[in-house]
PQR file of N, CA, C, O and H, with PARSE charges and radii, in Angstrom:
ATOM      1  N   UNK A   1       0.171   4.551  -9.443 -0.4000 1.5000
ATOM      2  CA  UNK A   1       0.824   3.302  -9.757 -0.0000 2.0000
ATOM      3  C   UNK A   1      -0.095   2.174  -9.320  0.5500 1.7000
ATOM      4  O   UNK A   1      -1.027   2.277  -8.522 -0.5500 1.4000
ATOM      5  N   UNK A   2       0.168   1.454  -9.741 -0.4000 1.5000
ATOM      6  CA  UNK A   2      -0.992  -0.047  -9.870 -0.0000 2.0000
ATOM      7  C   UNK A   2       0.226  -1.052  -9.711  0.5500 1.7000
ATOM      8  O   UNK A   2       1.376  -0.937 -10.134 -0.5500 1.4000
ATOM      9  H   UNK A   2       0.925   1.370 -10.389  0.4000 1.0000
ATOM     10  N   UNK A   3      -0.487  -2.283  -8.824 -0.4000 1.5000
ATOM     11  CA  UNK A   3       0.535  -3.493  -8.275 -0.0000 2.0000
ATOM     12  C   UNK A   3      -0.199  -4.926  -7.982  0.5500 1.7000
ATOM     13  O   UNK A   3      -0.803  -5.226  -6.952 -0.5500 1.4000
ATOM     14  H   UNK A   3      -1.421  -2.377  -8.480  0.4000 1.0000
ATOM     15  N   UNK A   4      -0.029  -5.608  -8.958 -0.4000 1.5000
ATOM     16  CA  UNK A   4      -0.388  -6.632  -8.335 -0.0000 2.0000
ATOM     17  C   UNK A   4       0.355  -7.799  -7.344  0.5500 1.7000
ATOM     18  O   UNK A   4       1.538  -8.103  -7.503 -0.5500 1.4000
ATOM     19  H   UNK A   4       0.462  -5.364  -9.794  0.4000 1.0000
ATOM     20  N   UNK A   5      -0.189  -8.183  -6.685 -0.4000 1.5000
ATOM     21  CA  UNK A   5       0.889  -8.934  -5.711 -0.0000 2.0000
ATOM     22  C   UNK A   5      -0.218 -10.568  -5.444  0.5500 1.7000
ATOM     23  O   UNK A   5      -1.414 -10.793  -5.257 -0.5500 1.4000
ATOM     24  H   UNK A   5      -1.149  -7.936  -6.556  0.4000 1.0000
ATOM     25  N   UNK A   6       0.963 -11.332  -5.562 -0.4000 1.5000
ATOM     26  CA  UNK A   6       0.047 -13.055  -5.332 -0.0000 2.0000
ATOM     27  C   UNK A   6       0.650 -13.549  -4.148  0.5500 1.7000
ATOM     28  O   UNK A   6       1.858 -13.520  -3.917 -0.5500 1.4000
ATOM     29  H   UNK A   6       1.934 -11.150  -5.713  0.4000 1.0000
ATOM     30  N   UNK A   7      -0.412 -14.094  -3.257 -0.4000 1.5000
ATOM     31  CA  UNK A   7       0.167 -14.741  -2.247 -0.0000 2.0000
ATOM     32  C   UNK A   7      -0.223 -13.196  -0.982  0.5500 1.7000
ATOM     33  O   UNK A   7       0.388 -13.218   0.086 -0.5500 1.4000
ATOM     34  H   UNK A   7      -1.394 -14.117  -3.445  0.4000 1.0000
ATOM     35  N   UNK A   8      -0.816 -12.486  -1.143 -0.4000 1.5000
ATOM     36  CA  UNK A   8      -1.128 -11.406  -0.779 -0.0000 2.0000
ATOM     37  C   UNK A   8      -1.495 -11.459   0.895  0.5500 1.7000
ATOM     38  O   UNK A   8      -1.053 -10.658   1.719 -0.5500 1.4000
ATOM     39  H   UNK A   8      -1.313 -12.468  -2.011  0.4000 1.0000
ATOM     40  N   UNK A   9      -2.190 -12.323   1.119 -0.4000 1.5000
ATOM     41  CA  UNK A   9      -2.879 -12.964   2.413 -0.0000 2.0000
ATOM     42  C   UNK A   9      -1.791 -13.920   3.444  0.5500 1.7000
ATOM     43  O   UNK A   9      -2.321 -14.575   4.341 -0.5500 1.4000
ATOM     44  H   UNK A   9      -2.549 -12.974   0.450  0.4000 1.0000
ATOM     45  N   UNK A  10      -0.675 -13.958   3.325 -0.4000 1.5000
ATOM     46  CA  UNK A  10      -0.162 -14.232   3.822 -0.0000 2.0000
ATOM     47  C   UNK A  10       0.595 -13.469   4.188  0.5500 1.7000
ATOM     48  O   UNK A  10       0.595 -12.334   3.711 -0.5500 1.4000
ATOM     49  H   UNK A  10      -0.244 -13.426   2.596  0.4000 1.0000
ATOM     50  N   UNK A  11       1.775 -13.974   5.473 -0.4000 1.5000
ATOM     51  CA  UNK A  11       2.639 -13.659   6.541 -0.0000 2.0000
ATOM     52  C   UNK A  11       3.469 -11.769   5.878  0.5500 1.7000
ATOM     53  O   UNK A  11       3.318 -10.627   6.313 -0.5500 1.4000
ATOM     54  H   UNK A  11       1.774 -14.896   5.861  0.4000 1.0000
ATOM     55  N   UNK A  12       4.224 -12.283   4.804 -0.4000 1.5000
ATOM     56  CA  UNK A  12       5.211 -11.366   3.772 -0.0000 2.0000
ATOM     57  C   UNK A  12       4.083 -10.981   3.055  0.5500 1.7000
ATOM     58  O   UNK A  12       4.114  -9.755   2.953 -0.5500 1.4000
ATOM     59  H   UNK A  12       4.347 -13.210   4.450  0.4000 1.0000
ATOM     60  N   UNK A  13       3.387 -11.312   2.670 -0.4000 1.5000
ATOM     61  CA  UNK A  13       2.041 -10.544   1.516 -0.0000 2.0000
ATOM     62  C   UNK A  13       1.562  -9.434   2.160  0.5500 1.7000
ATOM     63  O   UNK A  13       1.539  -8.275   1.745 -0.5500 1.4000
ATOM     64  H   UNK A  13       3.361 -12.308   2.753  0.4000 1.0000
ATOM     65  N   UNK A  14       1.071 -10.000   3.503 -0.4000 1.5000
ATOM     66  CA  UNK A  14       0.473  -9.321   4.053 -0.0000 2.0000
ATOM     67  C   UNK A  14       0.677  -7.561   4.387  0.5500 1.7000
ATOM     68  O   UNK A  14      -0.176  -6.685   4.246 -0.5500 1.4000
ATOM     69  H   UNK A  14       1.089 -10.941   3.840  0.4000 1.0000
ATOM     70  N   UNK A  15       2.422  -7.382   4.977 -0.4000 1.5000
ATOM     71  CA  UNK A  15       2.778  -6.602   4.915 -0.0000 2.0000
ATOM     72  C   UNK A  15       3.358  -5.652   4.021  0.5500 1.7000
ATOM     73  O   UNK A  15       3.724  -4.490   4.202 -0.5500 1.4000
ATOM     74  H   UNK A  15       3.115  -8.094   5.092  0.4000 1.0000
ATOM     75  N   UNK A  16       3.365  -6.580   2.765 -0.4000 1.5000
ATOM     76  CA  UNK A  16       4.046  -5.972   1.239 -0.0000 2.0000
ATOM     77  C   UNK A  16       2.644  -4.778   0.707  0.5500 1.7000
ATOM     78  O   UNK A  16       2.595  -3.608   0.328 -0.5500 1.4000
ATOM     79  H   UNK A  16       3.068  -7.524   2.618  0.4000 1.0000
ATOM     80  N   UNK A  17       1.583  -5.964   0.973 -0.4000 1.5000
ATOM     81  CA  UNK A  17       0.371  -4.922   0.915 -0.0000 2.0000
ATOM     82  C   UNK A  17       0.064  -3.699   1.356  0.5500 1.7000
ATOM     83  O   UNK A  17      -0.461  -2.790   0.715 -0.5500 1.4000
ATOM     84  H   UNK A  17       1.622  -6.915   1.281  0.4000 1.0000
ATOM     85  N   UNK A  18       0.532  -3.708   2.872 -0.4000 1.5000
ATOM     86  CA  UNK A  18       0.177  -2.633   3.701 -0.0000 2.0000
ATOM     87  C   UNK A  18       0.843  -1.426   3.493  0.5500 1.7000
ATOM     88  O   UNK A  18       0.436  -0.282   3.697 -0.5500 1.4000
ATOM     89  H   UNK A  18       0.959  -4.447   3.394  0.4000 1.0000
ATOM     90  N   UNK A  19       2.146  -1.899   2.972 -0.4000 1.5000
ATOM     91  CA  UNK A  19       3.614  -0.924   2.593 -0.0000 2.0000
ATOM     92  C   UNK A  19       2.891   0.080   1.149  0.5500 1.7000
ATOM     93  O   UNK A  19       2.702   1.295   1.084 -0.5500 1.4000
ATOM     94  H   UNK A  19       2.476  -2.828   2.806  0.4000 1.0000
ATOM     95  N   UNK A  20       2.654  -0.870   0.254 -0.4000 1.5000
ATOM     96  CA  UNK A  20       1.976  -0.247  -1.068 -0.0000 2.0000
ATOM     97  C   UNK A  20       0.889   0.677  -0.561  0.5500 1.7000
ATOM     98  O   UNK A  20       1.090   1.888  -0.648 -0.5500 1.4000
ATOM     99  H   UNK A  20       2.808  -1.857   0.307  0.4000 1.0000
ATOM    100  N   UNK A  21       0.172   0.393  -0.231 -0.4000 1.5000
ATOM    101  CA  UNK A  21      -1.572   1.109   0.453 -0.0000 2.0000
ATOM    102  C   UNK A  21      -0.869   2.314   0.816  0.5500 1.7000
ATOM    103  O   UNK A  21      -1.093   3.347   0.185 -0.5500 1.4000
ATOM    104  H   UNK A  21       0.008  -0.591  -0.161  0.4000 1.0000
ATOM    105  N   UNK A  22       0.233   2.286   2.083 -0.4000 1.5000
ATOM    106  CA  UNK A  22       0.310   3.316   2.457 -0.0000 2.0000
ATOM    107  C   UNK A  22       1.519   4.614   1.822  0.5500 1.7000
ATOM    108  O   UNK A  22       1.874   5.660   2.366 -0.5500 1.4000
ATOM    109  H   UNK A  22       0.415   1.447   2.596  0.4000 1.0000
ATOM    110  N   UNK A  23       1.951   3.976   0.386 -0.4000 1.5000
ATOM    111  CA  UNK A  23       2.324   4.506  -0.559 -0.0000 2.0000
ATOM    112  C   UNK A  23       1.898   5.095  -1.664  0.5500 1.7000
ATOM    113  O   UNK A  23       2.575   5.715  -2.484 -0.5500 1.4000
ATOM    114  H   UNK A  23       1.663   3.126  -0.056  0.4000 1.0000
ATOM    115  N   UNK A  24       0.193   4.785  -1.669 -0.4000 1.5000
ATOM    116  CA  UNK A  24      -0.880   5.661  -2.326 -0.0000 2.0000
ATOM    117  C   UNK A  24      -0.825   4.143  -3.601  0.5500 1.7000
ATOM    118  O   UNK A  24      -1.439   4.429  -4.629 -0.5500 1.4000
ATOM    119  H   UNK A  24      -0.357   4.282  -1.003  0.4000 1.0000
ATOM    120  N   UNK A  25      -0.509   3.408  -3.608 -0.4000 1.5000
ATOM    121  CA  UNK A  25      -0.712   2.249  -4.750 -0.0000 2.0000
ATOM    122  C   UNK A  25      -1.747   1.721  -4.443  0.5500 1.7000
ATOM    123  O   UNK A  25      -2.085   1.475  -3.285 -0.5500 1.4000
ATOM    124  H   UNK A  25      -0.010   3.176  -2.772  0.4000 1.0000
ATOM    125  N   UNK A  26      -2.609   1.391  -5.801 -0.4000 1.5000
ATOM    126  CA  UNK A  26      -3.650   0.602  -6.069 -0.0000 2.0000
ATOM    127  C   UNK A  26      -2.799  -0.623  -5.989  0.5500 1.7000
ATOM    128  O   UNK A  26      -1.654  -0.813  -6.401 -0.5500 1.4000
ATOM    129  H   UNK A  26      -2.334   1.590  -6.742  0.4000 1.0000
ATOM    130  N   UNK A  27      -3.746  -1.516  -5.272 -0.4000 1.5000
ATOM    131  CA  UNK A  27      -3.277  -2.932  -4.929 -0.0000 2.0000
ATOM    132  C   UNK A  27      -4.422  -3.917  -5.436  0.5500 1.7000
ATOM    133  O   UNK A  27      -5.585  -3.848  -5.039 -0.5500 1.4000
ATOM    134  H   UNK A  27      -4.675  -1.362  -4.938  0.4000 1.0000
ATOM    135  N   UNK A  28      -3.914  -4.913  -6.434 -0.4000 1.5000
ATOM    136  CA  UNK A  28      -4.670  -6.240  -6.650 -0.0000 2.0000
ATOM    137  C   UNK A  28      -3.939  -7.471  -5.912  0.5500 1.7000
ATOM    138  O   UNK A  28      -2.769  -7.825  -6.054 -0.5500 1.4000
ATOM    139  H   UNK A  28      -2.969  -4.969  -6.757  0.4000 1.0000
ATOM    140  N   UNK A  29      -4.938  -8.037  -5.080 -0.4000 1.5000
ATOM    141  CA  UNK A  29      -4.285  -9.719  -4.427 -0.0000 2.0000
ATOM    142  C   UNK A  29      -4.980 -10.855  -5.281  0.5500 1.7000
ATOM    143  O   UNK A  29      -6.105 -11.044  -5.743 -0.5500 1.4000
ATOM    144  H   UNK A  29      -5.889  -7.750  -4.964  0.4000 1.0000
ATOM    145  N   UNK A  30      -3.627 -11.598  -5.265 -0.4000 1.5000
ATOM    146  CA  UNK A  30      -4.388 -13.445  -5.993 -0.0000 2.0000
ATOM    147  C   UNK A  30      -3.933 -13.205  -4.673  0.5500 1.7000
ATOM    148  O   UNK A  30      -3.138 -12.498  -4.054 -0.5500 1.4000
ATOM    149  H   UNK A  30      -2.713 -11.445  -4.890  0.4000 1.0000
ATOM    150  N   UNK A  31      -4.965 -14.295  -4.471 -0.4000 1.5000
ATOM    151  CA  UNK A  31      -4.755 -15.335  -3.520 -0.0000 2.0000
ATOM    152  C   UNK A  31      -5.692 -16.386  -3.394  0.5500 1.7000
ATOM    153  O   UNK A  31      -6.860 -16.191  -3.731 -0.5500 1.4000
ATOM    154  H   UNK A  31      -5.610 -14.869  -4.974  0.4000 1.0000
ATOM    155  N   UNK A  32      -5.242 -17.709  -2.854 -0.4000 1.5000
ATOM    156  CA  UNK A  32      -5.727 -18.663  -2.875 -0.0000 2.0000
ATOM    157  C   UNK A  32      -6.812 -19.503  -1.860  0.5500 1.7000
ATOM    158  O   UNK A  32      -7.293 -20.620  -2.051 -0.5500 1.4000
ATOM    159  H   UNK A  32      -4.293 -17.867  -2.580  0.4000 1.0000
ATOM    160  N   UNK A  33      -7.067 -18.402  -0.500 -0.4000 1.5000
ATOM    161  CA  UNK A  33      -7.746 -18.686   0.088 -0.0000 2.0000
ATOM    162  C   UNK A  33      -8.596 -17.809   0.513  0.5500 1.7000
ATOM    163  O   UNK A  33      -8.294 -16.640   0.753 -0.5500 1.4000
ATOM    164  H   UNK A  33      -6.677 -17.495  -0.345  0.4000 1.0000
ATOM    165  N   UNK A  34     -10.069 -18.444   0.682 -0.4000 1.5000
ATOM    166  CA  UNK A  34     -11.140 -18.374   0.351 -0.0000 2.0000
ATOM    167  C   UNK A  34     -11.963 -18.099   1.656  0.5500 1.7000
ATOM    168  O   UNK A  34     -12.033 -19.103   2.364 -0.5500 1.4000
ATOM    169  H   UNK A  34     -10.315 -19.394   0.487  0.4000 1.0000
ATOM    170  N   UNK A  35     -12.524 -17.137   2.094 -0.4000 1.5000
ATOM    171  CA  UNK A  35     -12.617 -16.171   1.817 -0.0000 2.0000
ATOM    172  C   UNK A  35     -11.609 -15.070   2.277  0.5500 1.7000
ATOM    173  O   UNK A  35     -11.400 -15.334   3.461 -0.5500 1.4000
ATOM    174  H   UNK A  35     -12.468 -16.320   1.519  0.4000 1.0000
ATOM    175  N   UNK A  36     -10.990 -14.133   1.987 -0.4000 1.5000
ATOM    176  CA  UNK A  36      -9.574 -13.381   2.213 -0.0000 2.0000
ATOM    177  C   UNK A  36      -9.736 -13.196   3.557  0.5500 1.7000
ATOM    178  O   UNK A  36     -10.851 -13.321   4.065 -0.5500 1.4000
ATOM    179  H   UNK A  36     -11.160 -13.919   1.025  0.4000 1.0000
ATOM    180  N   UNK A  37      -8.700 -12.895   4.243 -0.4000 1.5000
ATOM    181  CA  UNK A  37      -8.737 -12.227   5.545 -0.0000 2.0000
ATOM    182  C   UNK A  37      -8.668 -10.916   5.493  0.5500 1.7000
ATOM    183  O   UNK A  37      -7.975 -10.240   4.733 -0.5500 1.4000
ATOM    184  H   UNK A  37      -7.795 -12.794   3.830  0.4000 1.0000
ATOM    185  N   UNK A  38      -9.654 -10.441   6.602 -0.4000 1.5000
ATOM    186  CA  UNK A  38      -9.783  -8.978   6.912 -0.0000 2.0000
ATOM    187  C   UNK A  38      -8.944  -7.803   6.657  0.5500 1.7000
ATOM    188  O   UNK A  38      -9.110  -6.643   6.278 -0.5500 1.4000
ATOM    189  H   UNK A  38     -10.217 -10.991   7.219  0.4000 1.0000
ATOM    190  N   UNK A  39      -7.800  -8.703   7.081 -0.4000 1.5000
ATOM    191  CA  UNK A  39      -6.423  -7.817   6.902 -0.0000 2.0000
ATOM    192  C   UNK A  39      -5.886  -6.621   5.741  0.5500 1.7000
ATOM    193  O   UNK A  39      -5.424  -5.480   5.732 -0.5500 1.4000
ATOM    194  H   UNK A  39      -7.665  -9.645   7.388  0.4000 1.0000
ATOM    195  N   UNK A  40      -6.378  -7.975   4.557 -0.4000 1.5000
ATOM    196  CA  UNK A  40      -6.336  -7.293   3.599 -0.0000 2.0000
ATOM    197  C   UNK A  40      -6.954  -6.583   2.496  0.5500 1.7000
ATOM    198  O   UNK A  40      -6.499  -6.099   1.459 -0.5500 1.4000
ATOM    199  H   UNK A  40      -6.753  -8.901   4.564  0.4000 1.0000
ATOM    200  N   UNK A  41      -8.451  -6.675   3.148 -0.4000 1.5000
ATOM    201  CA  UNK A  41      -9.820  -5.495   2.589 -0.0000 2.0000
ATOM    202  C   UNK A  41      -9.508  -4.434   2.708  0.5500 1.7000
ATOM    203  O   UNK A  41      -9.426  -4.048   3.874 -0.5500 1.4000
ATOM    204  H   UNK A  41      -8.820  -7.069   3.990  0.4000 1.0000
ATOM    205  N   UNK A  42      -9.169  -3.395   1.559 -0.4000 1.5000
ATOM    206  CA  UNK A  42      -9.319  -2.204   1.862 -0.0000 2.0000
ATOM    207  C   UNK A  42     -10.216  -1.484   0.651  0.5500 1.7000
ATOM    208  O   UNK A  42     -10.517  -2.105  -0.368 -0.5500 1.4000
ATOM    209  H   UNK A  42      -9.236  -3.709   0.612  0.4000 1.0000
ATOM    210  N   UNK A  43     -10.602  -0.110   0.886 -0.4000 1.5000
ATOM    211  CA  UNK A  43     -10.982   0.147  -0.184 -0.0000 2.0000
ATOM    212  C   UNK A  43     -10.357   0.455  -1.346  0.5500 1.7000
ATOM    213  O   UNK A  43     -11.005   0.791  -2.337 -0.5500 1.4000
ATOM    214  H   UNK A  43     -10.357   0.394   1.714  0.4000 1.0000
ATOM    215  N   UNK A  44      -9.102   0.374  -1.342 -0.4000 1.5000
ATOM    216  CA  UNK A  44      -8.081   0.860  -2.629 -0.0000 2.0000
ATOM    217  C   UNK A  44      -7.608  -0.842  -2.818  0.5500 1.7000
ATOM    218  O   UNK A  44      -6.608  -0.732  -3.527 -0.5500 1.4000
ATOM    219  H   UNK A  44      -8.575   0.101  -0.537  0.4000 1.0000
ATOM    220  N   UNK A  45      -7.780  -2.148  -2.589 -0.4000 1.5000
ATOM    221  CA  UNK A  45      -7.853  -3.496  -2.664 -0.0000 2.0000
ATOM    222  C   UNK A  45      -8.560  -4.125  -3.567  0.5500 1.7000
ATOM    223  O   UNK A  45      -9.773  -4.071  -3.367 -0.5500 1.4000
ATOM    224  H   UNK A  45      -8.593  -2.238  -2.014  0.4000 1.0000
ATOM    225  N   UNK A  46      -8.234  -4.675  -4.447 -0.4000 1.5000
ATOM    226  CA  UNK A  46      -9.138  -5.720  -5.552 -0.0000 2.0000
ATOM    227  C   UNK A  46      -8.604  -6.930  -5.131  0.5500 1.7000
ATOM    228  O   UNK A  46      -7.425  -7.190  -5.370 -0.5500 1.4000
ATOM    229  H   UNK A  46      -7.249  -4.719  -4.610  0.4000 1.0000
ATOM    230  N   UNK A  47      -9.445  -7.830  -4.435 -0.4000 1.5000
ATOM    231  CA  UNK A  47      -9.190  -9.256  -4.175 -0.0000 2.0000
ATOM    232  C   UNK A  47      -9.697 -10.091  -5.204  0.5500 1.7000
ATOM    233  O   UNK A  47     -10.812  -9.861  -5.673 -0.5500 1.4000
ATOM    234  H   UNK A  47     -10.403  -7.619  -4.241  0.4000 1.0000
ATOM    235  N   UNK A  48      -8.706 -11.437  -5.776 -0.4000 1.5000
ATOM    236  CA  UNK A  48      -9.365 -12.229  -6.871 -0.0000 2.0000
ATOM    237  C   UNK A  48      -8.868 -13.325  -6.338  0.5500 1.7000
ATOM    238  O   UNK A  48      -9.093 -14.420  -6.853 -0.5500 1.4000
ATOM    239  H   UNK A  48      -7.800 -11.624  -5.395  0.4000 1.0000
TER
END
């Protein structure tokens, strides 16, 4: 399954992300700031 999620880098993003990842989902983040935080690099992660 594939998910994109916006707003990804933040507070609720942040953890919506982590939930998917560790549900075996490919994860894409919008987000709007530049350059992403660490948090949410992973290798199953496409940041735009």
């Amino acid at each position: 399954m594939k998910a994109i999620i916006t707003g990804g880098t933040g507070f609720i993003g942040r953890h919506v992300v982590a939930e998917l990842l560790n549900s075996g989902v490919d994860v894409t983040v919008l987000t709007s700031i530049l350059p992403p935080p660490q948090t949410v690099r992973t290798p199953k992660t496409t940041l735009y």
